[in-house]
C-alpha positions in Angstrom: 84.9 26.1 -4.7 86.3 22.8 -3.2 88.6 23.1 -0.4 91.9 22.6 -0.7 92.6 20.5 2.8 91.5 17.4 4.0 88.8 16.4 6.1 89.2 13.7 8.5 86.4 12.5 11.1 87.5 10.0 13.9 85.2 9.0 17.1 86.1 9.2 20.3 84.5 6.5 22.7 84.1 8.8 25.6 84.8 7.3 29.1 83.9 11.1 30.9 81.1 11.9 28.7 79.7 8.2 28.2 78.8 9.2 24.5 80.7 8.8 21.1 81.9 12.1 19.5 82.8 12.7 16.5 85.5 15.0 16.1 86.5 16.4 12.2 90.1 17.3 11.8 91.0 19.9 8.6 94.8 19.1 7.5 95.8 22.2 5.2 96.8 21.5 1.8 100.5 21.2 2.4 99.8 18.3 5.3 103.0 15.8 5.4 104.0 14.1 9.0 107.6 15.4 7.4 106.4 18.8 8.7 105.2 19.8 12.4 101.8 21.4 13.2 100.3 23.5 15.7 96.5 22.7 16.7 93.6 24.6 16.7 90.6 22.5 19.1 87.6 24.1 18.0 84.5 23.7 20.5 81.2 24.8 18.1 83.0 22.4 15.3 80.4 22.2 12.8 79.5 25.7 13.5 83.3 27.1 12.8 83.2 24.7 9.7 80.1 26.0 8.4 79.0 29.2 9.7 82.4 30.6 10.4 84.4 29.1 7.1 87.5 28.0 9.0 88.5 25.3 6.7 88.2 27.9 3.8 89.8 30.9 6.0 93.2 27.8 7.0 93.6 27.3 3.2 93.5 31.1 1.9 95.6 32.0 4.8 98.3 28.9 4.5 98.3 29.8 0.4 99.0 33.1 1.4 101.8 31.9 4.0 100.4 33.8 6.4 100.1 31.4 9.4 102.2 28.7 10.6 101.3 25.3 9.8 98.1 24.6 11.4 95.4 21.6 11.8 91.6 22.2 12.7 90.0 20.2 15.0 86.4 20.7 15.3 84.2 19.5 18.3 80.3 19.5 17.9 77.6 19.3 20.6 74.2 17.7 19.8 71.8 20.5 20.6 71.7 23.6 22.3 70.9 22.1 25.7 73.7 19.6 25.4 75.9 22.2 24.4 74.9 24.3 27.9 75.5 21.3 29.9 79.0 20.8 28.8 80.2 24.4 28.1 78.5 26.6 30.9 80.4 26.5 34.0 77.3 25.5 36.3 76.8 22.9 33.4 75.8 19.2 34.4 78.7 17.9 32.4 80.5 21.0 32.7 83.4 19.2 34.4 83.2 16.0 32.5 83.3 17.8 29.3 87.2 19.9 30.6 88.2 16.6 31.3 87.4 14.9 28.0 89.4 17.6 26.3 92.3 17.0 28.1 92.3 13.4 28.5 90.8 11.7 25.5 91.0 14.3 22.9 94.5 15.6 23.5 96.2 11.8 23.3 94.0 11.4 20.2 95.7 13.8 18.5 99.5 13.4 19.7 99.0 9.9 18.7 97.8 10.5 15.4 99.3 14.1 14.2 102.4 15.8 13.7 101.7 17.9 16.7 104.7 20.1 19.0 103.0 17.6 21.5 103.6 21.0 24.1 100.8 23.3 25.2 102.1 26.3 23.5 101.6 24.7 20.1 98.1 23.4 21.3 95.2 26.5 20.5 91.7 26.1 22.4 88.9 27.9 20.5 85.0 29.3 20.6 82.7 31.8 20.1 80.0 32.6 23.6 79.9 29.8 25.7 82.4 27.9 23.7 84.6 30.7 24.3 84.3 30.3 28.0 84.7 26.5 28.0 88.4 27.1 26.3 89.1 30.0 28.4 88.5 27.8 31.6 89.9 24.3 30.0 93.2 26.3 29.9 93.4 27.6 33.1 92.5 23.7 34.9 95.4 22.6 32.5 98.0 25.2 31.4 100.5 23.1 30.6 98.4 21.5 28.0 97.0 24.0 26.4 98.8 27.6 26.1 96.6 29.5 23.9 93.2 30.6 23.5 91.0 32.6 21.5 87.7 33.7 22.5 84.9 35.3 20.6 82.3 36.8 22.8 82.7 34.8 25.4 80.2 34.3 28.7 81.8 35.6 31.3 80.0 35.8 35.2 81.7 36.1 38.2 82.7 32.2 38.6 84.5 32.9 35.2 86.5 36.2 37.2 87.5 34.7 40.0 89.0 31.6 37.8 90.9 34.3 36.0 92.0 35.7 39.3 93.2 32.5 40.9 95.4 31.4 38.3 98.7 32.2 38.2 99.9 30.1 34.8 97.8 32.3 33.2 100.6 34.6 32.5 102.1 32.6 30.1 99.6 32.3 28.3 98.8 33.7 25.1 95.0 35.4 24.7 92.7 36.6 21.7 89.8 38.0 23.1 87.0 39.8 21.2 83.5 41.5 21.9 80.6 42.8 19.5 79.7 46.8 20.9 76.2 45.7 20.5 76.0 42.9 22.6 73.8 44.2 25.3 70.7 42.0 24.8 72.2 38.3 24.0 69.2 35.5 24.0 70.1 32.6 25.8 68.9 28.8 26.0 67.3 29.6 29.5 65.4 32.1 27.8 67.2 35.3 29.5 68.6 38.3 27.9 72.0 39.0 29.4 74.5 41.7 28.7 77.9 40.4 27.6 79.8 43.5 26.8 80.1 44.6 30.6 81.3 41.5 31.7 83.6 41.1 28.6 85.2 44.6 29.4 85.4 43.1 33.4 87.2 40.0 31.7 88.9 42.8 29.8 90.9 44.6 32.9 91.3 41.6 34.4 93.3 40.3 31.9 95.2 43.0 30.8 96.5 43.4 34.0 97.7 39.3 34.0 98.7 38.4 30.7 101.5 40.1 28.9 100.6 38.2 25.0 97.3 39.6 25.0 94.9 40.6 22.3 92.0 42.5 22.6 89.2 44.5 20.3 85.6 45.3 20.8 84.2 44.9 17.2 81.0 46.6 15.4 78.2 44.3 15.6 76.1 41.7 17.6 76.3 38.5 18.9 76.3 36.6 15.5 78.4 34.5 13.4 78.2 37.1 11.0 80.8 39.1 13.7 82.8 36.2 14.6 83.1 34.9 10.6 84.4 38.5 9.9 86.7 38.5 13.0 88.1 34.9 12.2 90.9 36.1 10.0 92.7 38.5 12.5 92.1 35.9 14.9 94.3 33.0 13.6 96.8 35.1 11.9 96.9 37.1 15.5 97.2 33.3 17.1 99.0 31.9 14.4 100.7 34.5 12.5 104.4 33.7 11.2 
């Protein structure tokens, strides 16, 4: 089945990163710059296009009228070490990365789309590390970004006190979810680490901050077959008219 939207790639000459991305925007069926559109920034791009369906999930769900008008903006990495570099907060490019989300991709797209051009209309979104990189993008620049959803997110102790520290954070709005049986997660250093501890940490700590927060521990591992199935509630939750 074709999709019903519109893909869109544009490059980004990266001054932070010193690299061209390539970032693929998904306007939904109905796209006219009559109408206004929230965004959703999508670290893991390719993945959330491709593993996680989110082009196909935006047009059943805009058909359906089930979510405000939204446009997709995936961002891809160009292996699994880059990806660590930029999305893990001890990452090389870590900081570099935060800033290129803020000051090259967000002009991009007020420039070119018929955005709220205000952070509470502007969605940051990924799954594990991807999940983190949102989660802390937001809280260097809440009034840029308002929302966040997070699937299975790394979270260590740099990540807690960040949470901590911020105070904008309670205006933020929060989608949050872990698998039950994400105890033994692989990761590109070769480690197995526990994530649903930490998550349930990230859990408490956030409950207790933010008053528009969503959160659910789901069946399963630490897989896109988990966050695929979660991806539904999670922009209608986001989203949702």
């Amino acid at each position: 089945m074709g999709r019903a939207g519109k893909m869109i790639d544009r490059e980004i000459e990266s001054d932070f990163l010193n690299e061209t991305i390539t970032i693929k925007i998904y306007q939904p069926e109905n796209f006219s710059s009559l109408y206004k559109y929230h965004l959703c920034i999508m670290q893991d791009g390719n993945d959330y296009y491709q593993l996680g369906r989110a082009a196909t999930v935006s047009d059943r769900l805009h058909a359906d009228d089930k979510i405000e008008n939204t446009i997709f903006v995936g961002i891809h990495y160009r292996d699994r070490y880059d990806r660590w570099d930029k999305y893990h907060p001890n990452g090389e490019r870590n900081a570099d990365y935060i800033k290129f989300l803020r000051s090259e991709v967000v002009p991009l797209l007020d420039e070119e789309l018929p955005g709220y051009n205000v952070g509470s209309c502007r969605v940051l979104m990924g799954d594990s590390l991807g999940g983190t990189v949102s989660l802390m993008t937001a809280l260097k620049y809440p009034n840029a970004f308002g929302k966040i959803i997070m699937q299975s997110p790394y979270v260590d102790e740099h990540v807690l006190k960040a949470v901590e520290a911020s105070e904008e954070i309670a205006n933020m709005t929060i989608y949050h979810t872990i698998g039950k049986d994400e105890t033994e997660v692989p990761t590109t250093k070769g480690s197995k680490d526990d994530f649903l501890e930490p998550n349930r940490k990230l859990h408490e700590l956030l409950k207790s901050k933010v008053a528009d927060y969503y959160y659910k521990e789901n069946e399963g591992k630490h897989t896109w077959k988990q966050w695929q199935k979660d991806l539904p509630q999670a922009l209608q939750t986001i989203f949702g008219k």
